[in-house]
C-alpha positions in Angstrom: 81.3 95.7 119.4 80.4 97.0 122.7 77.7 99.8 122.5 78.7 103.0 123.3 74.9 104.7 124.9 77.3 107.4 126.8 78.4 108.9 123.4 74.7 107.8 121.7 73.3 110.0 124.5 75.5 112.9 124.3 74.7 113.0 120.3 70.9 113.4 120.6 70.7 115.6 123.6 73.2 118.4 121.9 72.0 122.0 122.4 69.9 122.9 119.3 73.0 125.2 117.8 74.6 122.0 117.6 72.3 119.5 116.5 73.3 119.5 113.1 77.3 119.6 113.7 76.8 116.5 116.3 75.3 114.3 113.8 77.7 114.8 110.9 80.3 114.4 113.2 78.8 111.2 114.3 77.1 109.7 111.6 79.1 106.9 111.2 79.0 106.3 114.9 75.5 106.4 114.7 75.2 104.1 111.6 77.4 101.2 113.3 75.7 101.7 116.8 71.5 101.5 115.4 73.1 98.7 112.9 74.7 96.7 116.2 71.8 97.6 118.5 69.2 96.0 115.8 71.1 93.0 115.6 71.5 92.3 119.2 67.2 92.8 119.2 66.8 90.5 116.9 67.8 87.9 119.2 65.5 88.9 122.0 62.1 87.3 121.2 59.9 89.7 122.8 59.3 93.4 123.6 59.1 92.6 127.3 62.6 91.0 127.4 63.8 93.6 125.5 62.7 96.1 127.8 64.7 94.1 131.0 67.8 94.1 129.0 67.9 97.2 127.8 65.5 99.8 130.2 67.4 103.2 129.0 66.5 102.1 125.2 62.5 103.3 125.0 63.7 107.4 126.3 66.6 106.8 123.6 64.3 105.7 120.7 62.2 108.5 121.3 64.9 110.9 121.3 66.0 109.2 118.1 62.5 109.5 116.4 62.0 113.3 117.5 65.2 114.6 116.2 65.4 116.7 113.9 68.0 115.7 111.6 68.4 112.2 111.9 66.1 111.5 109.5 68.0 113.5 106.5 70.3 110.3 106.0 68.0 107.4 104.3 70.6 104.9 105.5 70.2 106.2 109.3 66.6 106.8 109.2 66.1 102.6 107.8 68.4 101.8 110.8 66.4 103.3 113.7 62.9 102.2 111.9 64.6 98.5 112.7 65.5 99.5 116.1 62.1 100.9 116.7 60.5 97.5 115.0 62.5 95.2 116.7 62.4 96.4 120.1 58.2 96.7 120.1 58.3 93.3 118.1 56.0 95.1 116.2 54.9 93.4 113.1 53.1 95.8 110.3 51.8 92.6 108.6 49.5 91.9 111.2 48.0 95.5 112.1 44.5 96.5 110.4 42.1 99.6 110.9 40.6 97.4 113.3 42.8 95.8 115.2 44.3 99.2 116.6 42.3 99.2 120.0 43.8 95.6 120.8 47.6 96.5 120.1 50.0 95.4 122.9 51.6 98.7 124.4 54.7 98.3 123.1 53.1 98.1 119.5 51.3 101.1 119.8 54.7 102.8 121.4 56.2 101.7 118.5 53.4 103.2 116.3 54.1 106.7 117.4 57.2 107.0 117.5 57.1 106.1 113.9 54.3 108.5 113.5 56.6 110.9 114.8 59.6 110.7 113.3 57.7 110.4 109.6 55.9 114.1 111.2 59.6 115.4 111.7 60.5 114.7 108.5 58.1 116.6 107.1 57.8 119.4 109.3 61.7 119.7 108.5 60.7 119.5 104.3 59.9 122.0 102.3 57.7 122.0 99.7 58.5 121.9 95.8 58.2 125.7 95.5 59.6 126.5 99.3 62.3 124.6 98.0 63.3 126.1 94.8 62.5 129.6 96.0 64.7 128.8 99.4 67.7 127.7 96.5 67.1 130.6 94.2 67.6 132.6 97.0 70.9 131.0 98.4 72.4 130.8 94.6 71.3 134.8 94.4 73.0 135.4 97.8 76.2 134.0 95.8 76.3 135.7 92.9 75.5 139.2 94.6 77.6 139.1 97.2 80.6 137.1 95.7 84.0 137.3 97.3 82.0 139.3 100.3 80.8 136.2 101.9 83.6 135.4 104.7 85.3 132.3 104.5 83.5 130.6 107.6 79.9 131.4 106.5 80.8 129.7 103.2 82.7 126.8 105.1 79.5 126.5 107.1 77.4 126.1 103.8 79.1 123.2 102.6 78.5 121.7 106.1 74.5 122.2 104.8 75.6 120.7 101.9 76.3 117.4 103.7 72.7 117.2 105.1 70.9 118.1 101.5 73.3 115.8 99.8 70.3 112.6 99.9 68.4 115.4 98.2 68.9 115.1 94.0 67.0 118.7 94.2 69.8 120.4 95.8 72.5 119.3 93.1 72.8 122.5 91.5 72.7 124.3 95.2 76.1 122.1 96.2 77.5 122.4 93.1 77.5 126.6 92.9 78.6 126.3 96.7 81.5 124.4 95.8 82.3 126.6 92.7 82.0 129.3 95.0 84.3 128.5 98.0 87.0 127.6 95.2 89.6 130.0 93.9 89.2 131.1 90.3 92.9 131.0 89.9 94.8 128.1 90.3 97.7 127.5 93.3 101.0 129.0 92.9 103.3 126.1 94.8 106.0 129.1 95.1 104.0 131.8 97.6 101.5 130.8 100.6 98.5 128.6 99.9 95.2 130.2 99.4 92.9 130.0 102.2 90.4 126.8 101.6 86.4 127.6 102.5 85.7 123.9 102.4 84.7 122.8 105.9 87.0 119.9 106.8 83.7 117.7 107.2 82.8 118.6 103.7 86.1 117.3 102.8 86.2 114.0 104.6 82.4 113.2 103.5 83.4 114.2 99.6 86.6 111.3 99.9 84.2 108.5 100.8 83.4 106.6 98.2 79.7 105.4 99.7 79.0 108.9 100.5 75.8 110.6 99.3 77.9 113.9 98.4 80.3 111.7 96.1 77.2 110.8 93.7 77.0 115.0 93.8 80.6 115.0 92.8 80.0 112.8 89.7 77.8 114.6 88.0 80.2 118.1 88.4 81.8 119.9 85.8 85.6 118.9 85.0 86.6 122.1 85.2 85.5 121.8 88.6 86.8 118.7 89.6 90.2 120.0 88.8 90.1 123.1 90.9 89.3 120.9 93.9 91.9 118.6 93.1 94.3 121.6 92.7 93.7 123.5 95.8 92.6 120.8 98.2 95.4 119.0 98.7 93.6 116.1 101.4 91.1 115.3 98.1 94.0 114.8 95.9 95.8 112.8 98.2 92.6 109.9 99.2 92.1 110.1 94.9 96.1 108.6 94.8 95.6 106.4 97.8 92.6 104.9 96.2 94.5 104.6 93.0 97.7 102.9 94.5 94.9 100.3 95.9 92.8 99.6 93.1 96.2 98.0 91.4 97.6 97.2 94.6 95.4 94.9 96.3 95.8 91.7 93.8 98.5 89.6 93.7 97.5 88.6 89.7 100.0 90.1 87.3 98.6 92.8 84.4 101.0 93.2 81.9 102.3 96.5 80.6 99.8 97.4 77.9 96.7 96.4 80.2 98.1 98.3 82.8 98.1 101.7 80.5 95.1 100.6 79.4 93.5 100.9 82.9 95.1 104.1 83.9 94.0 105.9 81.1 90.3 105.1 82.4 90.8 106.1 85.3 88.9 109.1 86.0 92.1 110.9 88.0 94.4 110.5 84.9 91.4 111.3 82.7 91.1 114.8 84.2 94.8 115.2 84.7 95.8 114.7 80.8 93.2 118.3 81.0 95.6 120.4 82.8 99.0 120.8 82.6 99.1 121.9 86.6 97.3 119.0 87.9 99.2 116.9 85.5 102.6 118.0 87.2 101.3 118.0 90.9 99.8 114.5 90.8 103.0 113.4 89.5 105.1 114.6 92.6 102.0 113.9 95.2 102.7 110.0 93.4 106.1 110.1 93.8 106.3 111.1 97.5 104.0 107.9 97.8 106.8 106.0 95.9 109.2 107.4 98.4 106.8 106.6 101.3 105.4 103.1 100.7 109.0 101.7 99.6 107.0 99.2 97.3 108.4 98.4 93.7 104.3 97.7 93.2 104.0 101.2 93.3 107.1 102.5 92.0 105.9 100.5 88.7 102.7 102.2 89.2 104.2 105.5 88.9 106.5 104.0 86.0 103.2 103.4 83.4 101.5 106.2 85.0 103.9 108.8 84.2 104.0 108.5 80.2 99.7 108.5 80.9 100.4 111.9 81.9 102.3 113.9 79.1 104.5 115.5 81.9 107.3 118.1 80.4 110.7 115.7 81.5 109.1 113.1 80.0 108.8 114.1 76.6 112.4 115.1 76.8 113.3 111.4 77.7 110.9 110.4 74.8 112.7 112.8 72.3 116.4 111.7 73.0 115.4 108.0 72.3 114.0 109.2 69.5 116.7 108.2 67.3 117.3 104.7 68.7 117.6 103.3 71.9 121.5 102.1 72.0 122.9 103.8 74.9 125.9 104.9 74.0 124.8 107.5 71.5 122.4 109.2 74.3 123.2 108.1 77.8 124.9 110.9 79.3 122.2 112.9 77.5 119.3 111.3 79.4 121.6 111.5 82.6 121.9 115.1 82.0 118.2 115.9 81.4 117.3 113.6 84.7 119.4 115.6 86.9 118.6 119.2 85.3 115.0 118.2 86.3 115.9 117.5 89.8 117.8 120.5 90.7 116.7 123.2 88.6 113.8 124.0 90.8 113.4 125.3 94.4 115.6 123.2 97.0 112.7 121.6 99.3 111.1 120.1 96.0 114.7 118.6 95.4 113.1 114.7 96.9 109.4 114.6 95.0 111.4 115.9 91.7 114.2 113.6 92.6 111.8 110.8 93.0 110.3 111.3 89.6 112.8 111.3 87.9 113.5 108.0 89.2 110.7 106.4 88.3 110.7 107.8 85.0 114.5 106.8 84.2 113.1 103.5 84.2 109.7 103.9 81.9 111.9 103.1 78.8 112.5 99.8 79.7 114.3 98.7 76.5 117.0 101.6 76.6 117.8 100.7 80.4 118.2 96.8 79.3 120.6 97.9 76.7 122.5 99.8 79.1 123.2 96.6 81.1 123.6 94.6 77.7 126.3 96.7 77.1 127.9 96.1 80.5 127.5 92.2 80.5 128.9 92.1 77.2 132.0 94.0 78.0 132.2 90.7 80.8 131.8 88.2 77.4 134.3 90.0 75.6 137.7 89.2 77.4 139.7 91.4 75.1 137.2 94.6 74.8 138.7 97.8 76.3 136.8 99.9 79.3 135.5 102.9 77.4 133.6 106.2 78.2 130.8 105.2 76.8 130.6 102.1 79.4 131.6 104.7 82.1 129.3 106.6 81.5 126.4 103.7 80.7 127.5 102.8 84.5 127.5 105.8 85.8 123.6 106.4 84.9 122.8 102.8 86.3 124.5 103.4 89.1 122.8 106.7 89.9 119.5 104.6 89.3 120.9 102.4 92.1 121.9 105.4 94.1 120.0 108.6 93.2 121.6 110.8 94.8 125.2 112.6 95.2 127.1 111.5 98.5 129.7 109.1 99.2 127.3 105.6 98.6 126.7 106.7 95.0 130.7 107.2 94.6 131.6 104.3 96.4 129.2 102.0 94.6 129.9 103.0 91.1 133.8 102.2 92.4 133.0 98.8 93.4 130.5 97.7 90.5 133.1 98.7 88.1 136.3 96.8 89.8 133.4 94.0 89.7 132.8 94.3 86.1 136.4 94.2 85.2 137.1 91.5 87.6 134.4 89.1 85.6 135.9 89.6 82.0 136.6 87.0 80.4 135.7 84.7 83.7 133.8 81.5 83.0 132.5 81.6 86.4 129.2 80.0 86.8 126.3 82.2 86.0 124.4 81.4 88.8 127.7 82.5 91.2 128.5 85.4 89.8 125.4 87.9 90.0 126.6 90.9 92.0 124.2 91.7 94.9 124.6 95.7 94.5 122.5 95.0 91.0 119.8 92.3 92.3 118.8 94.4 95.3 118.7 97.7 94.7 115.9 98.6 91.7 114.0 96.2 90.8 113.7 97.0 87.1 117.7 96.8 86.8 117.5 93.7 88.3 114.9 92.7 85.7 117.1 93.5 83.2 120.5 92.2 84.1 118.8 88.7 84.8 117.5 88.8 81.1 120.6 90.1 79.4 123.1 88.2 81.6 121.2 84.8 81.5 119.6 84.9 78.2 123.3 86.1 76.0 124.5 82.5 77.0 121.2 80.7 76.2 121.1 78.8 79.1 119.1 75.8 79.9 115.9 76.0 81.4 116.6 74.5 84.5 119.6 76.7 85.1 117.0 80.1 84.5 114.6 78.2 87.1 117.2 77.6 89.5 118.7 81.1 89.5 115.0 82.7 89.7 113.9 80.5 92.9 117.6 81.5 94.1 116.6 84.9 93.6 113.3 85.6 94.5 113.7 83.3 97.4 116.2 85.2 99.0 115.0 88.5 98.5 111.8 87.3 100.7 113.9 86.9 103.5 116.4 89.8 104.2 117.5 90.8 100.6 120.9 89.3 100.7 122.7 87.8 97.6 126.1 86.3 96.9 128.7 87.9 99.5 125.7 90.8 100.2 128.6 93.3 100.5 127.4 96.1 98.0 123.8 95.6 100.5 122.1 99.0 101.7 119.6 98.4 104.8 117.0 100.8 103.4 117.1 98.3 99.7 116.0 95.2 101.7 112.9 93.9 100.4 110.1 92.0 102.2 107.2 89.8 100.7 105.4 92.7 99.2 108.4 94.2 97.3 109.1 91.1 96.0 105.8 91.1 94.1 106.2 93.9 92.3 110.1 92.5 91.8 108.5 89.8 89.9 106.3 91.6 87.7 109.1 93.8 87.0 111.0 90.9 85.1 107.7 89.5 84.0 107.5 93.1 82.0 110.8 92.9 80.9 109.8 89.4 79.5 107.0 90.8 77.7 108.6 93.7 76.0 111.7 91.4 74.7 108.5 88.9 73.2 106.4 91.6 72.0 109.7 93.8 70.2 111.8 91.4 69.6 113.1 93.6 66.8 114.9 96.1 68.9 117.2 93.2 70.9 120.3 91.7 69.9 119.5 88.0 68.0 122.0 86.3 70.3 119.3 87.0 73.6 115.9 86.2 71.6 115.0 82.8 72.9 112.6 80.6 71.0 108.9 81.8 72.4 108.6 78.6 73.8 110.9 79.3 76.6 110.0 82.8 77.3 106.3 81.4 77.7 107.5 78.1 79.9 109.3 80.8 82.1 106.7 83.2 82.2 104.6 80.1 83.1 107.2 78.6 86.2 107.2 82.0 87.4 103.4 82.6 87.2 103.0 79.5 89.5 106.0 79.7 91.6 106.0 83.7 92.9 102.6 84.8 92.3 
């Protein structure tokens, strides 16, 4: 890192108006440039050298130590302390009462600019009951004047709030500040937003996780954790990023009842099963991130988090299946309730509601396998006729496929089902006859046609390995397969989506060992095999 002493100059000369501003907006420029500086004067071994190296550094370090509000961050204040220390060489170990008078210059330079900034700090301190009075006093100034306050002087209290935030003391200051710049009602999504008297700084500082203010945010209310989340929409958006990483960032596979498990710890989820609002708007924020990262990692995600969530569509879902899971009884059903979701609201939500009910047409994993059960057993069965149920079982995985009305969604469900009806009765190899339209588009249909296609002819081992490498292998590359024909560009998986490819048949493995009772007996391998696979594909893909 190449030290910046233009911009560390420019932040401790700022007019006094601006003092404050400067260093929050520089604090972590000021952190990484005292942190680089002390490290580079820890390799000069003495204060003389020092000084010929760097001769701007002693009118800098004064500065430094006579500011007024460098001090307020612990962190920064350690920093320059080592600067200060490692530029006079000055050892505290080996200074007395009495060996004062004999101390090098540089020592005794160092001496008072530590005297000073420790003087600066508490010039700038109150004292216990300067302090409480000064907070009664801002907390009165709240509740008296209310709504009357203008949006930039509260704004500019939460930028305070950023400097008192090492201060445990001013807790319950920041937290009625907060309270206070926050609407009472909560967002409507169909007029203008309320105007937001959080200080962008305020905002940034609060997302961190290392920040001081986001120990302050730990301790708050829920109540008050879910207005933020409602109405500031930058907050909401880090707290999903951060989620998407903390189950993104490991390659090592968590089956589907850890996973839940996990969620439903998770503070974000914990306060969204508390509001019915929140609820609904983290699950479209999480599906424009589905949309966005293109990632069947966190399109799973989004397939366990959804049911964490107790949204509205899917209980509806929940309820039709309620009766079994065969899919000729309910398909068109659940079709129907998907798609009345989608476009039932206002037109420019059409893609986030679109999106969710994507990921959730695939959280009942066993009613989507039985869809494609159906499908490959119509292939097994050379003399069974083409029905409306199986038109309209492929019609729903095909808008899974394609989720969307246009000419690709007609055109595909066209071709799969001349393909379908092409393959009856065919004793085609398995391992030839896999259509790419169904192993490249979603990766939880391709889950499940693997499984009900390879398993209903209990195949050998080997052959299952084979196919899988086959697979997998491919899909790394440009997600090709077979003729590639039925390929869409914008399906093509790279490394990553393979991943979360794999743990999507790795889940489909697990629910077939661990409800065995709801598949056919003809697919239930003995668990020896399912645990050898789960095994080769443990130590070949992950």
């Amino acid at each position: 890192m190449v030290l910046n002493w233009a911009r560390f100059r420019q932040v401790l000369e700022t007019a006094p108006e601006r003092r404050l501003d400067s260093v929050m907006d520089n604090i972590e420029f000021l952190k990484d440039f005292m942190f680089q500086l002390s490290q580079e004067l820890k390799q000069i071994p003495t204060a003389i050298e020092c000084a010929k190296r760097y001769p701007a550094i002693g009118s800098l370090l004064t500065l430094a130590s006579t500011h007024p509000y460098i001090g307020y961050s612990t962190s920064m204040a350690n920093l320059l302390l080592t600067c200060l220390m490692e530029y006079s060489k000055l050892n505290l170990e080996d200074i007395d009462s009495t060996s004062l008078p004999t101390l090098e210059k540089s020592a005794l330079w160092c001496i008072i600019r530590l005297r000073r900034l420790i003087l600066v700090s508490q010039t700038d301190e109150f004292n216990t009951n300067d302090k409480d009075s000064l907070m009664g006093q801002v907390m009165d100034l709240i509740v008296s004047k209310g709504r009357q306050i203008s949006a930039e002087t509260v704004a500019r209290f939460t930028d305070y709030c950023i400097a008192l935030a090492h201060d445990k003391d001013c807790s319950i200051v920041i937290e009625q500040i907060v309270q206070h710049a926050l609407s009472d009602e909560e967002p409507d999504s169909a007029h203008f937003h309320k105007e937001i008297r959080l200080s962008e700084r305020f905002i940034q500082h609060l997302c961190k996780e290392s920040s001081a203010l986001r120990g302050h945010y730990q301790h708050w209310p829920d109540e008050l954790k879910i207005r933020l989340l409602l109405q500031v929409d930058d907050f909401l958006d880090m707290e999903i990023l951060q989620l998407i990483e903390s189950f993104t960032q490991s390659s090592q596979y968590i089956d589907p009842n850890a996973l839940s498990e996990a969620l439903l710890k998770k503070e974000l989820v914990h306060l969204s099963s508390r509001s019915t609002c929140l609820s609904n708007k983290l699950a479209l924020k999480l599906s424009e991130y589905v949309e966005l990262f293109h990632d069947w990692r966190v399109s799973r995600l989004a397939q366990y988090l959804y049911p964490c969530l107790g949204i509205e569509l899917y209980q509806q879902l929940n309820s039709a299946f309620s009766e079994g899971i065969y899919p000729a009884k309910v398909v068109r059903h659940v079709h129907d309730l998907l798609l009345d979701h989608i476009y039932s609201g206002p037109a420019q939500g059409i893609p986030q509601r679109r999106t969710m009910a994507w990921c959730l047409s695939t959280c009942f994993i066993q009613f989507l396998w039985h869809c494609i059960h159906d499908l490959v057993h119509f292939i097994h069965d050379k003399d069974a006729p083409w029905t409306r149920e199986l038109d309209d079982t492929l019609n729903y995985i095909n808008w899974i496929i394609y989720p969307s009305i246009d000419h690709r969604q007609h055109e595909s469900q066209r071709d799969l089902q001349n393909w379908f009806q092409s393959r009856q009765g065919s004793n085609e190899s398995q391992e030839t006859w896999f259509p790419a339209i169904l192993l490249n588009s979603h990766g939880a249909v391709a889950a499940c046609f693997i499984t009900a296609a390879l398993f209903s002819d209990r195949v050998q081992m080997r052959q299952v390995k084979s196919m899988l490498s086959s697979i997998f292998t491919l899909s790394q590359h440009d997600g090709k397969h077979g003729d590639g024909s039925y390929g869409d560009n914008s399906n093509r998986v790279n490394q990553t989506t393979d991943l979360g490819s794999v743990y999507l048949f790795l889940d489909c493995l697990h629910d077939m060992q661990h409800h065995a009772e709801r598949y056919p007996a003809s697919v239930m391998l003995p668990p020896s095999f399912i645990k050898e696979l789960k095994e080769f594909v443990n130590s070949h893909f992950l």
